[in-house]
N, C-alpha and C positions, 0 to 999 in steps of 0.2 A: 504494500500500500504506500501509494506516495504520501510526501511531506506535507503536499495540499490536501489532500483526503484526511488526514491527520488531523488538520485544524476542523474543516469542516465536521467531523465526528464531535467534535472538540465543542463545538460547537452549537450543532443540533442539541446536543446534552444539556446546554444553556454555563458552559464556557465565557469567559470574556476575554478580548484582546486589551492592550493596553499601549501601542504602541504601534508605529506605520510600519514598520520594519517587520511585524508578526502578521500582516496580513494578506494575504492570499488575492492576486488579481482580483478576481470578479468579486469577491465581496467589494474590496477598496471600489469600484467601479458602483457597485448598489450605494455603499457608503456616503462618498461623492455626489451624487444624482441626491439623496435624503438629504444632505446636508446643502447643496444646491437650492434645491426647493424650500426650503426653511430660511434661509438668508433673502432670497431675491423676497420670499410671500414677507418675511420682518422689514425689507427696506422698501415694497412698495408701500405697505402696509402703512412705514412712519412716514412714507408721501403723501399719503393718503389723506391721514388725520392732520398733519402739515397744514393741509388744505383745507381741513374743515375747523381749525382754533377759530377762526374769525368768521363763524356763522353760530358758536357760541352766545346765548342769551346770559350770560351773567358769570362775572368771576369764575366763582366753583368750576362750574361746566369749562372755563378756558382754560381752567390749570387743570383740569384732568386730561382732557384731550393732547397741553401741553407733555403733560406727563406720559400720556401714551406712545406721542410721537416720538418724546425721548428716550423710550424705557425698549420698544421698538427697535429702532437703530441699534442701542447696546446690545440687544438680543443677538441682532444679527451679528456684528461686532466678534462677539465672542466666542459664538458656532465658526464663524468666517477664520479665525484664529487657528481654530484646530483644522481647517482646512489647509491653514497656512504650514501646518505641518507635515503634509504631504503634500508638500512642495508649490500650491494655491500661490500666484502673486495675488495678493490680498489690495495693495493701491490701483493694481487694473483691473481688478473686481467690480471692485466698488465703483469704478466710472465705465464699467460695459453697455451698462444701460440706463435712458434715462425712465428712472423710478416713479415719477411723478405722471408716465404717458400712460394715457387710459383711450380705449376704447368707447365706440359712440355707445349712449346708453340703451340702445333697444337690440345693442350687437347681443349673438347667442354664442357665445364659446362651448359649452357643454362641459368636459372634463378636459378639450383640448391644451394641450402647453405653447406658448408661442416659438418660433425658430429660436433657439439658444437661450431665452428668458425661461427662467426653472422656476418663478411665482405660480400658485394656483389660480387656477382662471378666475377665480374672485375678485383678485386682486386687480386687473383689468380691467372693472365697471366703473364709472366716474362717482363720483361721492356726490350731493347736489345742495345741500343743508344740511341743517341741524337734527331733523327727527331722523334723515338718511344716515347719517353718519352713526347715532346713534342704535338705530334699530340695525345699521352690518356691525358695529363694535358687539352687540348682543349675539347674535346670532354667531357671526363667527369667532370668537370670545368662549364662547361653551363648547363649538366645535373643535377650537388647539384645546380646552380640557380635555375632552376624551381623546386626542392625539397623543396629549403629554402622557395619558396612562400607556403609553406604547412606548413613547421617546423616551421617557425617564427611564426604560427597564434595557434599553438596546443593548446590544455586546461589547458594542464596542467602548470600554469605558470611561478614557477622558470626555466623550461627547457624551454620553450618559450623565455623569459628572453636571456637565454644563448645562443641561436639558430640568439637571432635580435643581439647580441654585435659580433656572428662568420660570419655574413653572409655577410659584408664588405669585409671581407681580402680572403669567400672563393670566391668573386664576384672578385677580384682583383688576383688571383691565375689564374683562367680565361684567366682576361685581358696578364698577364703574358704571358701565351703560345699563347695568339692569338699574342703579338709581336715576340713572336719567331718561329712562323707560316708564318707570314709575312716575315719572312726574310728567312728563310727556301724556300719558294715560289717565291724568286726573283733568285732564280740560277738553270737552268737545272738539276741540280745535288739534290740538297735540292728537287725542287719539285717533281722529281722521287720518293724520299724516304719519301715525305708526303704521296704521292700517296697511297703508300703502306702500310705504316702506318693506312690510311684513311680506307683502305680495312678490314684490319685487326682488327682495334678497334672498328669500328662502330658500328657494332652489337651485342660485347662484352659489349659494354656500355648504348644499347639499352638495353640488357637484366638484366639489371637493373632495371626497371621500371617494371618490373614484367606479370605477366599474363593479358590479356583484362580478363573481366568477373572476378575479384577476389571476392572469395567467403567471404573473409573476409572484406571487402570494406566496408558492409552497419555497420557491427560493429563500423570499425574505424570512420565512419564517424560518429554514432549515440556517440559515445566517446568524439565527438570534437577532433580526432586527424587525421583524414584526412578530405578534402572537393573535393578534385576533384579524380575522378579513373584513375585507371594506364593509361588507354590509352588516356584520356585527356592530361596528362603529358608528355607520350612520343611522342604524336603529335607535343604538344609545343616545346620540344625539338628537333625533327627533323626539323622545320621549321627555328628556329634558326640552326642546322647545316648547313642547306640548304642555307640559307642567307649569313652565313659564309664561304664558300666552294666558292658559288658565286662570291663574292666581293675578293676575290683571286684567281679567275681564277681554281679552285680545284675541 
């Protein structure tokens, strides 16, 4: 038995690597692509919200958003670091693309990725206001929680590592917009415009979660870098919107 087959046994057993030099092509290759899509979705992401500070109705609401766009960035930041260790130029990373360009809003992406952009196609729809920005921070917000119960556990462990110290603030980014939901949701006006909000993003952030039946699935999972499939995930997460939509009347 080769020395790759070795780790890979190593591994399905739920093994962790700890270092670029112990990994095996094609994992580093899944590695890469996960860590890819998690840095571009955190830096369009803090574009995003970038763009919506100044459709904020009052202090509070700007320094949260503030903070999200901040906290965003560092996210990406710091996953991008350990990219940096398998050899990533991390300064031509960061200016590949510009993070702030979004498609027109009635575009349909589906689950599609753009040429060389490794953001989820969420991350692509234009923000428009304040109840918009609000009700995709909600929605997708609960969706990286039940991502993080994936990332936090991955194999590979410095990025694991980095995944348990981001998954606080992005559980708190969350809480963030379910108060600005809440309050959004107590005036006719506000919950008109969640309403529609609701309509609009929901299945932009479902389609996240990717295909049922992913063909790639039994790899990640024999990698130790995924344990549950996409539609486990996105069940869990609809039940949690479902719960949430509930308890506000939405």
């Amino acid at each position: 038995m080769t020395e790759t087959m070795n780790i890979e046994d190593y591994l399905a057993q739920g093994g962790v690597l700890t270092a670029p030099g112990n990994v095996p092509a094609r994992y580093r290759g899944e590695l890469m692509r996960l860590m890819g899509s998690f840095v571009d979705s955190e830096l369009a992401a803090s574009a995003g919200f970038a763009g919506a500070i100044n459709h904020a109705p009052g202090i509070k609401e700007r320094i949260a958003a503030s903070r999200i766009t901040l906290e965003k960035a560092d996210h990406a930041e710091r996953v991008l670091a350990v990219m940096e260790s398998f050899g990533t130029d991390a300064a031509r990373y960061q200016a590949h693309h510009d993070w702030a360009a979004r498609v027109a809003r009635d575009a349909d992406l589906g689950t599609a990725r753009q040429s060389g952009d490794m953001r989820l196609s969420v991350f692509h729809y234009p923000i428009i206001g304040w109840a918009d920005a609000v009700v995709m921070n909600v929605l997708q917000g609960l969706a990286t929680g039940v991502q993080m119960t994936e990332l936090t556990r991955i194999s590979y462990g410095p990025l694991a590592e980095v995944f348990r110290e981001i998954a606080p603030r992005e559980a708190r980014h969350a809480e963030l917009g379910l108060e600005g939901l809440e309050r959004l949701a107590a005036t006719p006006e506000g919950r008109a415009e969640a309403l529609e909000a609701l309509a609009y993003w929901q299945p932009r952030v479902a389609a996240g979660f990717g295909v049922a039946g992913s063909a790639r699935f039994d790899t990640l999972k024999k990698f130790g870098l995924r344990r549950l499939p996409n539609e486990q995930l996105l069940a869990r997460w609809q039940a949690l919107v479902s719960e949430h939509r509930a308890a506000l009347g939405l």
